[in-house]
C-alpha angles and dihedrals in degrees: 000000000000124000092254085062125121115232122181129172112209116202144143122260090241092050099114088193098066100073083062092049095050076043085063100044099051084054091058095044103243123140126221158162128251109213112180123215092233093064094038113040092148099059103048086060095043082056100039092234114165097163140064128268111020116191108212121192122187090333101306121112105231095167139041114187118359122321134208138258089243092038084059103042089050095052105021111013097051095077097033098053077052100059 
């Protein structure tokens, strides 16, 4: 992932694992957006999501329930701690 990339979480307000995930990114230095399923109904659907959270990059869904440290280190940190 490169640093231009967009990153949203999208979450619910009640999701009591998203405050670790933005906890993550921030670690890892990536900035991102929070967009909550309330606000947003259609979009959840447009994307199939049935968890939460849900980490979007660029559009694309790449994960699906809450990762791991490691788990986001491994597919989005790596090239952010590079650059």
């Amino acid at each position: 992932m490169n640093t231009d990339s967009n990153v949203v979480i999208f979450a619910t307000r009640s999701c009591q694992h998203s405050p670790v995930l933005e906890k993550y990114l921030k670690q890892l230095g990536i900035e991102y957006t929070v967009s909550y399923f309330e606000d947003n109904p259609d979009k959840f659907e447009q994307l199939g999501l049935r968890h939460s959270p849900n980490l979007i990059v660029d559009g694309e869904v790449v994960f699906e329930d809450m990762p791991s440290l490691q788990e986001l280190r491994r597919s989005v940190g790596e090239s952010a701690a590079e650059s």
